[in-house]
PyMOL commands that place a pseudoatom at each C-alpha (Angstrom):
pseudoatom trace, name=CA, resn=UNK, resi=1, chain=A, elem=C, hetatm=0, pos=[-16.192, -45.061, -7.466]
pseudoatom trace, name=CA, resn=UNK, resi=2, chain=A, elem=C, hetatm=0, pos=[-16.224, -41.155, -7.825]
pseudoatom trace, name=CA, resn=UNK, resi=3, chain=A, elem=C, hetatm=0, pos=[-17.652, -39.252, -4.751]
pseudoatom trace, name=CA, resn=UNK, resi=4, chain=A, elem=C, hetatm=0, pos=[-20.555, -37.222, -5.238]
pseudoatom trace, name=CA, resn=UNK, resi=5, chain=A, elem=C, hetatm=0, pos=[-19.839, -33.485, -5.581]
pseudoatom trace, name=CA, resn=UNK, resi=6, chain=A, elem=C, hetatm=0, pos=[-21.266, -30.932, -3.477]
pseudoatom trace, name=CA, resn=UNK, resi=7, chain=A, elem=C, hetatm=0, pos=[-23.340, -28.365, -5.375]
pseudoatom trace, name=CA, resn=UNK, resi=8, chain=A, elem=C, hetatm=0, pos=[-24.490, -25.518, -3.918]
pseudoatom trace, name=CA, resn=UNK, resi=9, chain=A, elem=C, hetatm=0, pos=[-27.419, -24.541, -5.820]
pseudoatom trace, name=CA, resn=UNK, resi=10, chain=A, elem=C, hetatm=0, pos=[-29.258, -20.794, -5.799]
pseudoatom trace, name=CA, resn=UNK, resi=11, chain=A, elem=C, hetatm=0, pos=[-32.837, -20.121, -6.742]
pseudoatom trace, name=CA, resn=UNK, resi=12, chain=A, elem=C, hetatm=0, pos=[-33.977, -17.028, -8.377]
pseudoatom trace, name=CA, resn=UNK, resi=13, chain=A, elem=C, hetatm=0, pos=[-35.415, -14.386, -5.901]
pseudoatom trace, name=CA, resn=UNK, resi=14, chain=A, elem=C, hetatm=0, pos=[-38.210, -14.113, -8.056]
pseudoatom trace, name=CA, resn=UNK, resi=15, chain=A, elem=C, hetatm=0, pos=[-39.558, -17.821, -7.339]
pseudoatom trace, name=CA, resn=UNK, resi=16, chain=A, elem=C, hetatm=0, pos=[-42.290, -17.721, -5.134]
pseudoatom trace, name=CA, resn=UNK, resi=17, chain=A, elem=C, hetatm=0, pos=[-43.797, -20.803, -5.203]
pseudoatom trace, name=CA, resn=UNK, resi=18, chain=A, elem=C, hetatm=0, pos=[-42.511, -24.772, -5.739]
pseudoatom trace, name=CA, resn=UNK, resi=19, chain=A, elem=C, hetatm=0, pos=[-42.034, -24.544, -9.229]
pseudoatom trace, name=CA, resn=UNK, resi=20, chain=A, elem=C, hetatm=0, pos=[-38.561, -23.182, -9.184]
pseudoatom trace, name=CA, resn=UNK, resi=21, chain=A, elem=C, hetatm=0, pos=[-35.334, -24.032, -10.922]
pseudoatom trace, name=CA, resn=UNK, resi=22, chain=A, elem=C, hetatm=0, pos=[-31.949, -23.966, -8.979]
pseudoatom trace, name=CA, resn=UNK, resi=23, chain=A, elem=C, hetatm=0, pos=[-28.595, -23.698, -10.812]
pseudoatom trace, name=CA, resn=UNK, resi=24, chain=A, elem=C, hetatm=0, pos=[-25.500, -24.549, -9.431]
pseudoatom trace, name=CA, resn=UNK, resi=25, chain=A, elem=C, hetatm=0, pos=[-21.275, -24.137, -10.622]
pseudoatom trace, name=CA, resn=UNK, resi=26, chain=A, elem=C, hetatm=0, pos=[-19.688, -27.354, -10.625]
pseudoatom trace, name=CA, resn=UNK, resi=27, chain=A, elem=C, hetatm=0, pos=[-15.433, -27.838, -10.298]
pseudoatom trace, name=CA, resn=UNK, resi=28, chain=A, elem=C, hetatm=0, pos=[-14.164, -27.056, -13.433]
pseudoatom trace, name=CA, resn=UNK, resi=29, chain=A, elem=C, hetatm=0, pos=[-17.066, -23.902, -14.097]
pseudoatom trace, name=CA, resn=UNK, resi=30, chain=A, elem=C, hetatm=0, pos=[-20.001, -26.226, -15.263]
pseudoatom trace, name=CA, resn=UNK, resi=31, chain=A, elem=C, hetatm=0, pos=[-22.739, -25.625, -14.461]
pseudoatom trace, name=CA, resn=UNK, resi=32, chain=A, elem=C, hetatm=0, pos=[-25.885, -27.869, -12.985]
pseudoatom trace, name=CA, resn=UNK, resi=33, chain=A, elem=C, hetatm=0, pos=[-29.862, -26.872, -13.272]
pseudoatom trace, name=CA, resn=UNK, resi=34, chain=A, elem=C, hetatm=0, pos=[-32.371, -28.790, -11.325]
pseudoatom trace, name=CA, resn=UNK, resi=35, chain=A, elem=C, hetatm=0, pos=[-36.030, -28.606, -10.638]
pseudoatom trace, name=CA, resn=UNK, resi=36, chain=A, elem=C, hetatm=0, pos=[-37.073, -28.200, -7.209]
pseudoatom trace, name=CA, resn=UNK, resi=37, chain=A, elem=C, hetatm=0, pos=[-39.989, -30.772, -8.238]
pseudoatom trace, name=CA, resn=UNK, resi=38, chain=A, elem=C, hetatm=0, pos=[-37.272, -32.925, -8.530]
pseudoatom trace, name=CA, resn=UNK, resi=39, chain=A, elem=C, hetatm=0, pos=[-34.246, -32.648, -7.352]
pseudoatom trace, name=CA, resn=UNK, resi=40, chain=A, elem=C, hetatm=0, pos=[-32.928, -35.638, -7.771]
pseudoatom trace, name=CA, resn=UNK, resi=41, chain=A, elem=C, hetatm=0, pos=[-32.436, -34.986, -11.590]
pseudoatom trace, name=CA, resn=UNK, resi=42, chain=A, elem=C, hetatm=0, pos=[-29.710, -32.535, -13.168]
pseudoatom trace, name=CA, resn=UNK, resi=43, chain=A, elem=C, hetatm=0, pos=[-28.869, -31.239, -16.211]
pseudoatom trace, name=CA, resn=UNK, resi=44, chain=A, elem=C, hetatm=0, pos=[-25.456, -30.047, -16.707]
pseudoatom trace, name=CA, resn=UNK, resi=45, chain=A, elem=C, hetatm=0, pos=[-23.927, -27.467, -19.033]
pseudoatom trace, name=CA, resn=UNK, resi=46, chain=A, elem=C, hetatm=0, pos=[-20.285, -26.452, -19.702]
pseudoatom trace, name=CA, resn=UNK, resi=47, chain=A, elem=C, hetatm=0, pos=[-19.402, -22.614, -18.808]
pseudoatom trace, name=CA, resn=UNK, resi=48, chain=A, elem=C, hetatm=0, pos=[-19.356, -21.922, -22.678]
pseudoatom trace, name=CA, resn=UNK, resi=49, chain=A, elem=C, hetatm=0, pos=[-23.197, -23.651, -23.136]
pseudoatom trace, name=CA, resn=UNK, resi=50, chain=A, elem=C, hetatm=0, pos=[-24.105, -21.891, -19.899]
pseudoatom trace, name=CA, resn=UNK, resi=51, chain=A, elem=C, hetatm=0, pos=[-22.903, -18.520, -20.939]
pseudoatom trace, name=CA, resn=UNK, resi=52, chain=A, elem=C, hetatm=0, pos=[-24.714, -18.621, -24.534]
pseudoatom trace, name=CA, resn=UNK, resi=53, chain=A, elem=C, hetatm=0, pos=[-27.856, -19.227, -22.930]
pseudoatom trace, name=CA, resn=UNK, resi=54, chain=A, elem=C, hetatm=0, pos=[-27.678, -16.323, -20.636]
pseudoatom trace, name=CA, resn=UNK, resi=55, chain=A, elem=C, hetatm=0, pos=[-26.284, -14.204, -23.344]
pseudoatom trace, name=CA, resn=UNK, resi=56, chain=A, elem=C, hetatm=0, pos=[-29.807, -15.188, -25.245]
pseudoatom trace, name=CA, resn=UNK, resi=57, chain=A, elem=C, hetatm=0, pos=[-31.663, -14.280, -22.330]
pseudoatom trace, name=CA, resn=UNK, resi=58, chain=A, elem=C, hetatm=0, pos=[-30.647, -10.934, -22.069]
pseudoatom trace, name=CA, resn=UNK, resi=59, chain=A, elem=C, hetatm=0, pos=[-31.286, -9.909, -25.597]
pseudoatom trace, name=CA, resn=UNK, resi=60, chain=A, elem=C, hetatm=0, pos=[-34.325, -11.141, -25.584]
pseudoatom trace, name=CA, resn=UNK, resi=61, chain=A, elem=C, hetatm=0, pos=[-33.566, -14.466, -28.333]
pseudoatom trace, name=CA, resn=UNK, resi=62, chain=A, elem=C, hetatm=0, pos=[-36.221, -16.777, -27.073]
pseudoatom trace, name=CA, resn=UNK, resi=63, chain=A, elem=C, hetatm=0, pos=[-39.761, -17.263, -27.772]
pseudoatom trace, name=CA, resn=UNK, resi=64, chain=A, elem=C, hetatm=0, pos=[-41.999, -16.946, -24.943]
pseudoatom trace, name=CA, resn=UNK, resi=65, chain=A, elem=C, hetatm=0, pos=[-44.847, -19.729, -25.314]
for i in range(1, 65): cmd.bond("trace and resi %d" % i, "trace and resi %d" % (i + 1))
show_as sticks, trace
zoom trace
């Protein structure tokens, strides 16, 4: 059986409250995002996934709802 990795995850300095998200590089450059409602779940991203989405964020690509 694999041993868990250890992820250590950083929260935006604009979170203020509980309802955060925390993102975390994994071996290999992955990345991890968790809620800090629930930290027991992850999703995970490869550096390529990871980077388009950030790349979308900064020109402004997504819809705010």
């Amino acid at each position: 059986m694999a041993q868990p990795v250890a992820v250590e995850y950083r929260t935006s300095s604009f979170c203020s409250g509980a309802d955060c998200v925390e993102v975390g590089v994994l071996p290999g450059g992955a990345v991890a995002v968790r809620d800090t409602k629930d930290r027991s779940r992850q999703l995970t991203f490869s550096s390529q996934e990871w980077a388009a989405f950030v790349a979308g964020i900064k020109r402004d690509a997504f819809e705010a709802r």
